[in-house]
LUMNU-313236 format. One record per residue (C-alpha): residue number from 1; chain; x, y, z. Coordinates in Angstrom, 1 decimal. Layout:
<nodes>
{NUM 'A' {X Y Z}}
...
</nodes>
This chain:
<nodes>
{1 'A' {31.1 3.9 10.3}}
{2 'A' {28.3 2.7 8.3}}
{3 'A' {28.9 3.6 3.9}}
{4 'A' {25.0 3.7 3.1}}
{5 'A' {24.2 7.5 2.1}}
{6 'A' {22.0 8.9 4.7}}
{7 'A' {18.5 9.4 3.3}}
{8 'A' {17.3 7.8 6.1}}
{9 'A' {17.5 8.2 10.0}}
{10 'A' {17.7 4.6 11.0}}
{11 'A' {17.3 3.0 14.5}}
{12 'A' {19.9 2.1 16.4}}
{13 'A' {18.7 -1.5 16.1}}
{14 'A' {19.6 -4.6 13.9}}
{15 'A' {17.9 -7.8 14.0}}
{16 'A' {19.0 -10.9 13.0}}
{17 'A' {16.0 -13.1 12.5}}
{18 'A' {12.4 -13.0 12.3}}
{19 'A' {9.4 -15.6 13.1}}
{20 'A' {5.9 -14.8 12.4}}
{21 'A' {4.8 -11.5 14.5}}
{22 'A' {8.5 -11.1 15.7}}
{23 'A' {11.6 -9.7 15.4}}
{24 'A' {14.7 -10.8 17.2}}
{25 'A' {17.8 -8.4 17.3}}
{26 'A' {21.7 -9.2 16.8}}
{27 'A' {21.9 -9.0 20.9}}
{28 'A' {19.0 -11.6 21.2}}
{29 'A' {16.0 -9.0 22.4}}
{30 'A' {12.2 -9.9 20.9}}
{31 'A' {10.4 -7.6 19.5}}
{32 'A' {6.8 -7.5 18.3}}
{33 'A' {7.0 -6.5 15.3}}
{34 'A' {4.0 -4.3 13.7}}
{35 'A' {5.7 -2.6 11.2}}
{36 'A' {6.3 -5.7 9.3}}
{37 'A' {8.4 -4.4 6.4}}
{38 'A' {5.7 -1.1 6.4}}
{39 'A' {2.9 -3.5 5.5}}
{40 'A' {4.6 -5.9 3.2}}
{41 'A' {5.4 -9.0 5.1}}
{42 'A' {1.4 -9.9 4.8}}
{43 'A' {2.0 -13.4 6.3}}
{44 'A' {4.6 -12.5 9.0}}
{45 'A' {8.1 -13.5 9.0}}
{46 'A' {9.9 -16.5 7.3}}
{47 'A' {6.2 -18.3 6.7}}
{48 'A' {7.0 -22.0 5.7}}
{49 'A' {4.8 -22.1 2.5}}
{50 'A' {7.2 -18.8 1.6}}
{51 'A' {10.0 -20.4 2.0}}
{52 'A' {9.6 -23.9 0.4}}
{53 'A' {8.0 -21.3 -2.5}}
{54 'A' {11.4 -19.4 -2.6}}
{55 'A' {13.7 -22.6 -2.0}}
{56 'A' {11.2 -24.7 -5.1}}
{57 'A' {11.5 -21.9 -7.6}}
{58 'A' {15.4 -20.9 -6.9}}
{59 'A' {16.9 -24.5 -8.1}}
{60 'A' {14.7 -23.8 -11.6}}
{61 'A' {15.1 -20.6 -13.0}}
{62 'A' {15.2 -17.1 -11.5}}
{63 'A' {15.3 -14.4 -14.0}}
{64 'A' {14.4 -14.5 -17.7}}
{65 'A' {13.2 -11.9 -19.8}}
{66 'A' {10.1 -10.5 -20.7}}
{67 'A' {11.1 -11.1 -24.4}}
{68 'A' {9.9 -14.5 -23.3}}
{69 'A' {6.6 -16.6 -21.8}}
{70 'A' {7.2 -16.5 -18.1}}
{71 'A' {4.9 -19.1 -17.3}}
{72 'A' {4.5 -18.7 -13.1}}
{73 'A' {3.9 -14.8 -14.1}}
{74 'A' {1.0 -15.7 -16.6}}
{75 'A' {-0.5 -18.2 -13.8}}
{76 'A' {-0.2 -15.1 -11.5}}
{77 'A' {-2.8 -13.0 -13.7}}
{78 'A' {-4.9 -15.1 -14.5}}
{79 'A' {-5.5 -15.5 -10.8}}
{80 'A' {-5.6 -11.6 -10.6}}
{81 'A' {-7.9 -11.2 -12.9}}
{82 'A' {-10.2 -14.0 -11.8}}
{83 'A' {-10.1 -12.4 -8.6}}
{84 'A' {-10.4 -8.7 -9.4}}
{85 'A' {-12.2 -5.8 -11.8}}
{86 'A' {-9.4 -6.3 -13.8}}
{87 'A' {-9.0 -7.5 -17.4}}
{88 'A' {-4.9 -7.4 -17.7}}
{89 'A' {-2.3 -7.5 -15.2}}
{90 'A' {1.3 -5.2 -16.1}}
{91 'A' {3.9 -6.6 -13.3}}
{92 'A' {6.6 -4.2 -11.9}}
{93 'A' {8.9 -4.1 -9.2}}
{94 'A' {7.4 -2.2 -6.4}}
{95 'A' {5.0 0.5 -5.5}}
{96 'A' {6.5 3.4 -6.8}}
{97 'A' {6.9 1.7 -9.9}}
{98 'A' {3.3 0.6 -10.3}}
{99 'A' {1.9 3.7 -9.6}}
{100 'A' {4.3 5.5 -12.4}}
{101 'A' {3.4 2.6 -14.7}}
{102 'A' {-0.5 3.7 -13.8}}
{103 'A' {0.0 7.3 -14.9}}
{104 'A' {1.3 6.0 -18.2}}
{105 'A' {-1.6 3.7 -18.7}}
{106 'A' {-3.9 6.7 -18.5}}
{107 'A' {-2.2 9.2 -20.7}}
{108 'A' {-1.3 6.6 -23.0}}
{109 'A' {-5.1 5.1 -23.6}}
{110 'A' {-6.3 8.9 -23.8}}
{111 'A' {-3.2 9.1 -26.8}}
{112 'A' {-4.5 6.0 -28.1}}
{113 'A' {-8.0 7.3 -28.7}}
{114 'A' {-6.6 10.6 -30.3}}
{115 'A' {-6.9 13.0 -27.6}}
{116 'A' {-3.2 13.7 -26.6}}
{117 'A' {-3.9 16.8 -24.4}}
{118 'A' {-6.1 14.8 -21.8}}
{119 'A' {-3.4 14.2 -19.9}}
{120 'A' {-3.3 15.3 -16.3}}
{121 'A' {-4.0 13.9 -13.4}}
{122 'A' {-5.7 14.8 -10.4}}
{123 'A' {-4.6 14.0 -6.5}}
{124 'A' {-5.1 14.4 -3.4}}
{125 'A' {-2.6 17.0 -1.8}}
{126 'A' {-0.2 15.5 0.0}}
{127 'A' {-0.9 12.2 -0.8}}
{128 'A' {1.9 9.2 -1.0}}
{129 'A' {2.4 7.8 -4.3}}
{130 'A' {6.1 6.4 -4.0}}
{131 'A' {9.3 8.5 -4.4}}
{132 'A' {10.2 8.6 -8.3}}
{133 'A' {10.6 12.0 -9.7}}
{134 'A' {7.0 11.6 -11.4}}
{135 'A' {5.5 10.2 -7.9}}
{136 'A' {6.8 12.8 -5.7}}
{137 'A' {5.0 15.4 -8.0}}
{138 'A' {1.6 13.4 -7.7}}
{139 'A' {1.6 13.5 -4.5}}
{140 'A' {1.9 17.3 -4.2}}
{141 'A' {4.0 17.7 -0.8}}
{142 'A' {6.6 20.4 -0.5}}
{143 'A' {8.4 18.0 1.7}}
{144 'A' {8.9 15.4 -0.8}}
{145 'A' {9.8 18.1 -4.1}}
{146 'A' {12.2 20.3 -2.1}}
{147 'A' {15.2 20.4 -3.6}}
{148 'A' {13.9 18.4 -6.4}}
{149 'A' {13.2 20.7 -9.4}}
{150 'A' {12.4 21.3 -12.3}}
{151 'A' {8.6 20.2 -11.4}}
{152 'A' {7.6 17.7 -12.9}}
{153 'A' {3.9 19.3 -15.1}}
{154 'A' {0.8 17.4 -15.5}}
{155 'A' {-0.7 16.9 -12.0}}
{156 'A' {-3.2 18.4 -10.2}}
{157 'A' {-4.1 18.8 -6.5}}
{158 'A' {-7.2 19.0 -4.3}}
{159 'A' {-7.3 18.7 -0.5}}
{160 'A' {-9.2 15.8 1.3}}
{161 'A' {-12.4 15.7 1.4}}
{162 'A' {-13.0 19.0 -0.4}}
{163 'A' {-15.6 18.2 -3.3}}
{164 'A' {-16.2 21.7 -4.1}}
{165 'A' {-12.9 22.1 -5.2}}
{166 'A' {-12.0 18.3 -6.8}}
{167 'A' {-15.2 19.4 -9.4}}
{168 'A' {-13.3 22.7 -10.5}}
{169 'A' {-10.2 21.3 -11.3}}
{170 'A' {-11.4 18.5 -13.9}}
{171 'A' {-10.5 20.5 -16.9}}
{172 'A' {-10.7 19.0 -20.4}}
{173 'A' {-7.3 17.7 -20.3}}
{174 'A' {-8.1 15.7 -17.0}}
{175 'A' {-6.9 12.3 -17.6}}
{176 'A' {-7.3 10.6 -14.3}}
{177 'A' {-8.4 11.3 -10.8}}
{178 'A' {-5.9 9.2 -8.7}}
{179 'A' {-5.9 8.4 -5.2}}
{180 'A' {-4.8 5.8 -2.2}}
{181 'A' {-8.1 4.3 -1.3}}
{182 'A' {-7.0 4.6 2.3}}
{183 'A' {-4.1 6.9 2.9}}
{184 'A' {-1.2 5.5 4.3}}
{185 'A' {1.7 8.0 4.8}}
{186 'A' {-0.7 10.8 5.0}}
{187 'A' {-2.7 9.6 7.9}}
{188 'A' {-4.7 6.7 7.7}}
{189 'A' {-7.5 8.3 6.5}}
{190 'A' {-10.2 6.4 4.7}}
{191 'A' {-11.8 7.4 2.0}}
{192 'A' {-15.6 7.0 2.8}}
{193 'A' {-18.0 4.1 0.5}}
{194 'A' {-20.3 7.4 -0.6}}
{195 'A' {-17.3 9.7 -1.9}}
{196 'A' {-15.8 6.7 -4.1}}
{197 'A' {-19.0 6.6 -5.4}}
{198 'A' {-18.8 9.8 -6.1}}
{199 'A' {-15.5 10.1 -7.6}}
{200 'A' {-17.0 7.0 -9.9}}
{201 'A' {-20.0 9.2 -10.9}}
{202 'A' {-17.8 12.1 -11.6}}
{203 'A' {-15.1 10.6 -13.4}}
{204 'A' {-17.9 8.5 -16.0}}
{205 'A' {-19.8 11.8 -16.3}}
{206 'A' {-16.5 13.7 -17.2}}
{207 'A' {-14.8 10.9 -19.0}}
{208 'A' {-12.3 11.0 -16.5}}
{209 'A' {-10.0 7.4 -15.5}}
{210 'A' {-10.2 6.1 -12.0}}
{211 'A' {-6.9 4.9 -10.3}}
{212 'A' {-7.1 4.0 -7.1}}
{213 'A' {-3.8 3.4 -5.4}}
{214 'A' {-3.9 0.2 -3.1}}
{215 'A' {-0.1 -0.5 -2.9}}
{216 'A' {-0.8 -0.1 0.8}}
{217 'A' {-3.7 -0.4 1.9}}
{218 'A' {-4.8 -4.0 -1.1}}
{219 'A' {-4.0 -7.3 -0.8}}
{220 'A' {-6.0 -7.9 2.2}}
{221 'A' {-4.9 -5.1 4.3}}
{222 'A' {-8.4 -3.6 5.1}}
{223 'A' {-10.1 -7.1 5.4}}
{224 'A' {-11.0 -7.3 2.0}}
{225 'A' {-9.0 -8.3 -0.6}}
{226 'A' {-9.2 -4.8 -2.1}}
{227 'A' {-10.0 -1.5 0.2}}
{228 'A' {-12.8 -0.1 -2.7}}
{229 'A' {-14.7 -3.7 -3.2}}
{230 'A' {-16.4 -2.8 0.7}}
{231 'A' {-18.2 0.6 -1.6}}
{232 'A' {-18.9 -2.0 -5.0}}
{233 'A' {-16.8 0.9 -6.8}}
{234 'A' {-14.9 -0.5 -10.0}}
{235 'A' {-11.4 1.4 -10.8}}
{236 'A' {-10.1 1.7 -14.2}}
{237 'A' {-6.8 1.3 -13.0}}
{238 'A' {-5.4 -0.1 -10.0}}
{239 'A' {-1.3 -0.2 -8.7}}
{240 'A' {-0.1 -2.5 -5.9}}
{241 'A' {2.8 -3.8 -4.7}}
{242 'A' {3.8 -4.4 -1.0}}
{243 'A' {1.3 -7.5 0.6}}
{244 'A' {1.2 -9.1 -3.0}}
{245 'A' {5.3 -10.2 -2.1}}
{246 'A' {5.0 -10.9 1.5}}
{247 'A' {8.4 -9.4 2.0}}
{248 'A' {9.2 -10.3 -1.5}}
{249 'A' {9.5 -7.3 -4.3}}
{250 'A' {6.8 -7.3 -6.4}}
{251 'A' {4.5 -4.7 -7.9}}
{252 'A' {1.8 -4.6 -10.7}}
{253 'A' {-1.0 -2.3 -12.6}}
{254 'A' {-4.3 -4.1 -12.8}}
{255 'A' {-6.2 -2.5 -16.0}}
{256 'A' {-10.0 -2.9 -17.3}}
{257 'A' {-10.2 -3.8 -21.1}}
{258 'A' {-10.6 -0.4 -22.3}}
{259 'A' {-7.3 1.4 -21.0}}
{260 'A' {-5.1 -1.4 -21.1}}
{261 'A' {-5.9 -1.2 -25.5}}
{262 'A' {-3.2 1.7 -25.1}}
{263 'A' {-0.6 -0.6 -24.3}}
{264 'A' {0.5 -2.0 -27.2}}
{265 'A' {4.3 -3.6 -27.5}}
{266 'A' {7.0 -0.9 -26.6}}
{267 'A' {5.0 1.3 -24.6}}
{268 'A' {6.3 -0.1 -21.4}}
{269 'A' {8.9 -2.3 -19.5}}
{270 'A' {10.5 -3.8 -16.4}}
{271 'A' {13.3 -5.8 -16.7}}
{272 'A' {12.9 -7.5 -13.4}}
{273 'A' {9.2 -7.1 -13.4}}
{274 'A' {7.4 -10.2 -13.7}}
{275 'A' {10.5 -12.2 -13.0}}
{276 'A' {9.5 -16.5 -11.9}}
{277 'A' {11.3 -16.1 -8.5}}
{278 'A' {8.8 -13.1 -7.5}}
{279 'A' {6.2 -14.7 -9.7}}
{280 'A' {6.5 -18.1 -7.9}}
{281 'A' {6.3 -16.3 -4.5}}
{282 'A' {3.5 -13.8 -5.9}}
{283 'A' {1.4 -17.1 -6.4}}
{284 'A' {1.5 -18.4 -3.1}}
{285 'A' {0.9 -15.2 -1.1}}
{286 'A' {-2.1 -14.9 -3.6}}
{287 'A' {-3.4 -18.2 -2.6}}
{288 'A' {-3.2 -17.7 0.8}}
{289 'A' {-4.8 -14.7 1.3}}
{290 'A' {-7.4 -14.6 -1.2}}
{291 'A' {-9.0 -17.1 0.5}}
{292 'A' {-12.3 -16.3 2.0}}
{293 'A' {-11.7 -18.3 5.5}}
{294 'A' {-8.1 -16.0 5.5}}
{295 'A' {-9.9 -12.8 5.3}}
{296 'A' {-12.7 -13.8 7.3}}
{297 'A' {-10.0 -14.2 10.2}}
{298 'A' {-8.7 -10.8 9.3}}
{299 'A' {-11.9 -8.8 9.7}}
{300 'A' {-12.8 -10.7 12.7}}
{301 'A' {-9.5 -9.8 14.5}}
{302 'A' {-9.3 -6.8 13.4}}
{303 'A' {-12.7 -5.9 14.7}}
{304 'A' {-11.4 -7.3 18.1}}
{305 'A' {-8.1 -5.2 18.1}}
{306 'A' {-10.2 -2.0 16.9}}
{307 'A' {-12.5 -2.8 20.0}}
{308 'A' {-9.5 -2.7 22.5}}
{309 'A' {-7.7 0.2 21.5}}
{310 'A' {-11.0 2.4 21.3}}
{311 'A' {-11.3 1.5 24.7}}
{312 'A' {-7.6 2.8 25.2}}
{313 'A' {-8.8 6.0 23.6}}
{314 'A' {-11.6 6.6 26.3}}
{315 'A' {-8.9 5.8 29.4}}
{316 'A' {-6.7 8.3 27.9}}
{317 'A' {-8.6 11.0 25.9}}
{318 'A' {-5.3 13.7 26.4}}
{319 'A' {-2.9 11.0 24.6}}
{320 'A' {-5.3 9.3 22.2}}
{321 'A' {-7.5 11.7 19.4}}
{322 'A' {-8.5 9.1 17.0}}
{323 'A' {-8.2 5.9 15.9}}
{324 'A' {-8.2 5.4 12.4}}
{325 'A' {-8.3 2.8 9.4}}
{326 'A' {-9.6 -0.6 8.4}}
{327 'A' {-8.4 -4.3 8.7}}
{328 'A' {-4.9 -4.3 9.6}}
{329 'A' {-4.0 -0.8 8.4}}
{330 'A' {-4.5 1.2 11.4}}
{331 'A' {-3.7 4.6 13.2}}
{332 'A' {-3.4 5.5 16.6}}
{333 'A' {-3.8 9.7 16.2}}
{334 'A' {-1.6 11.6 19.0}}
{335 'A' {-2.5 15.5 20.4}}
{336 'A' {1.4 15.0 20.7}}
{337 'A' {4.2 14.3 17.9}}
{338 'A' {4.5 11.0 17.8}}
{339 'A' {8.3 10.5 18.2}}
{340 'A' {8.6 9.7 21.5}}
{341 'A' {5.6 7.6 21.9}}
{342 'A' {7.2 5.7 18.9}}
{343 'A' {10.3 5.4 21.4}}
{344 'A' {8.2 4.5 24.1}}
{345 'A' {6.5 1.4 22.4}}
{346 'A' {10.2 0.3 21.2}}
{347 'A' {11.6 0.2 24.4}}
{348 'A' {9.0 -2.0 25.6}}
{349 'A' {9.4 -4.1 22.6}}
{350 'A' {6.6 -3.0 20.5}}
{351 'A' {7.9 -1.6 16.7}}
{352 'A' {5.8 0.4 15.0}}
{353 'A' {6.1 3.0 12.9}}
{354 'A' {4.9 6.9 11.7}}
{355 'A' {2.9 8.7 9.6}}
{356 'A' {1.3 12.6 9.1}}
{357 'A' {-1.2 13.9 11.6}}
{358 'A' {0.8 12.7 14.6}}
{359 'A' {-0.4 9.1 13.4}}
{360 'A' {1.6 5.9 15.1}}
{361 'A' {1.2 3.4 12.0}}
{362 'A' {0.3 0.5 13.1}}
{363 'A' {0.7 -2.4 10.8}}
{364 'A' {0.4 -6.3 12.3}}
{365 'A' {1.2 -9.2 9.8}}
{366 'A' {-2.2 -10.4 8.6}}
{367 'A' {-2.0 -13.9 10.1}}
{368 'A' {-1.1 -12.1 13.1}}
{369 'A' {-2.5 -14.0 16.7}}
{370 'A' {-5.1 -12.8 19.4}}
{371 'A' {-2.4 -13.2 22.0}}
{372 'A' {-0.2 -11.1 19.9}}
{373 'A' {-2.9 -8.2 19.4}}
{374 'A' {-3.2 -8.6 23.5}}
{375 'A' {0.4 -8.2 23.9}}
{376 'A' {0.2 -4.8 21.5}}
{377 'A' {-2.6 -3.4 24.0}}
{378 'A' {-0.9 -3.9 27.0}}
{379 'A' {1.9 -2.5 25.9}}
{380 'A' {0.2 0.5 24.4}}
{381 'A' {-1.8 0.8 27.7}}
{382 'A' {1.7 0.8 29.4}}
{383 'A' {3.0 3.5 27.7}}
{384 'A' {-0.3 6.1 27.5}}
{385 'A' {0.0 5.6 31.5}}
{386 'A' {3.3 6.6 32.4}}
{387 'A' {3.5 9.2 29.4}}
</nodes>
């Protein structure tokens, strides 16, 4: 009899230890594992420059408080901003987390400037912005604020792709327009160069923020080291969390100049956030995959893997309806629910993992292997033939 409460439906599967690509379970099977963590562990399983990171840091210090310097965390930003649009860095603990933290960074510069009623913000409907009471309510689906009232006021909702109606709602009291630059739980769906664009052109001509969510889909994920730098777009504000870690948890807010003024001391906290173990591990996932060569690699396999299942797609047009995403963020669209398919794949030792739309999420360590992807596609062209 397992004690956890049972807000989730969980596998009847443990594993033990992991290596790279793979999973192995308490009763010794192998499994392939492109889940990894739901796109966290961005350099596979126990990666050795992880682990001396982890083992280094752990005989030093491990927690101290953000009433102090924390010297790995200010190494982290720097790197950050170096790297990125952004100006400051505000680390959390995770996704969720970051992207609550983001919604406050937007109110709170519109407060700073003395106009306290812009303050709403603008999503896509049924979106996936983490699962804090504030979050759930961004995102807008019924199946994530059942049973979870009183609403939570101040967000507004448009459906993707509809324009039309993402014009009409920016209202005077529109803080922020916030969405996942590619949508994770919702589908894989990528939001095209020419609508971030857009949303850019909008948001400057209605003095609007711009928070793009890559707590999924940055760090890499799409090939670059952020999904919006393919469209040359620059956000206001950007959350992430997940790949940053590499199975470690760590989350920040990335901020331009302009907003971040709003956050003066008080406004905001974490008391894990920031802390030198993450930090430490934060730096050496950083260095890893911000390298050029790294994501070179990515976009290069990823273009291979991409290849392969499209021909998948034409052998079995009545399984297959799409295949969606970027990099290493990638969904294989069913006519079907995807449950069993899901099965299918873990019976024959491939783990992967859902999302909306009848989408099969799959999510391969970054650093994954050609011989790996090749093992994926045979196994996914085993299933789609005897299903």
């Amino acid at each position: 009899m397992s004690f956890l409460a049972k807000n989730y439906n969980r596998k009847k599967i443990a594993f033990s230890r992991g290596k790279g690509s793979y999973l192995f379970s308490v009763n010794g099977q192998k499994y392939l594992d492109f889940v990894q963590g739901i796109a966290v562990n961005s350099l596979g399983h126990a990666h050795p420059r992880l682990i001396k990171a982890l083992q280094n840091q752990s005989k030093k210090v491990w927690h101290v408080s953000n009433a102090f310097i924390i010297p790995e965390g200010e190494k982290l930003a720097k790197k950050i901003v170096k790297k990125t649009f952004a100006d400051f860095v505000m680390f959390q603990n995770s996704g969720a987390e970051a992207t609550e933290a983001a919604i406050k960074v937007a109110r709170r510069y519109f407060y700073s400037i003395g106009k306290p009623n812009k303050n709403r913000v603008l999503c896509i409907k049924n979106s996936f912005h983490g699962r804090t009471i504030a979050a759930i309510y961004a995102s807008g689906s019924k199946k994530m604020t059942e049973g979870f009232g009183p609403k939570v006021g101040g967000f507004d909702h448009f459906n993707f792709g509809d324009h039309k109606s993402l014009k009409k709602l920016i209202t005077k009291n529109t803080a922020a327009v916030m969405v996942e630059t590619i949508m994770g739980e919702g589908g894989i769906k990528v939001i095209p160069d020419w609508c971030l664009k857009g949303l850019r052109k909008i948001c400057d001509e209605k003095n609007v923020l711009l928070i793009l969510d890559e707590v999924q889909c940055g760090i890499g994920r799409s090939g670059d080291f952020f999904a919006f730098e393919k469209s040359k777009v620059k956000p206001d504000i950007v959350p992430i969390a997940k790949g940053i870690g590499g199975g470690f948890p760590i989350g920040a807010v990335l901020m331009n100049k302009k907003v971040a003024s709003g956050m003066v001391a008080g406004t905001h906290g974490s008391t894990f956030g920031g802390n030198p173990l993450a930090m430490q591990i934060g730096n050496t996932v950083f260095d890893i995959i911000s390298k050029k060569s790294f994501l070179k690699n990515v976009k290069k396999n990823s273009k291979y893997f991409f290849n392969e299942l499209n021909k998948l797609k034409k052998m079995y047009p009545n399984i297959i309806k799409d295949i969606r995403g970027r990099g290493f963020l990638i969904g294989l669209q069913l006519h079907k629910d995807q449950t069993n398919f899901i099965k299918k794949l873990m019976d024959n030792k491939l783990l992967t993992i859902r999302a909306a739309e009848n989408v099969v999420r799959i999510l391969p360590p970054l650093n994954v292997k050609k011989s790996e992807l090749d093992l994926a596609i045979k196994i996914i062209k085993k299933v789609c033939a005897n299903y």
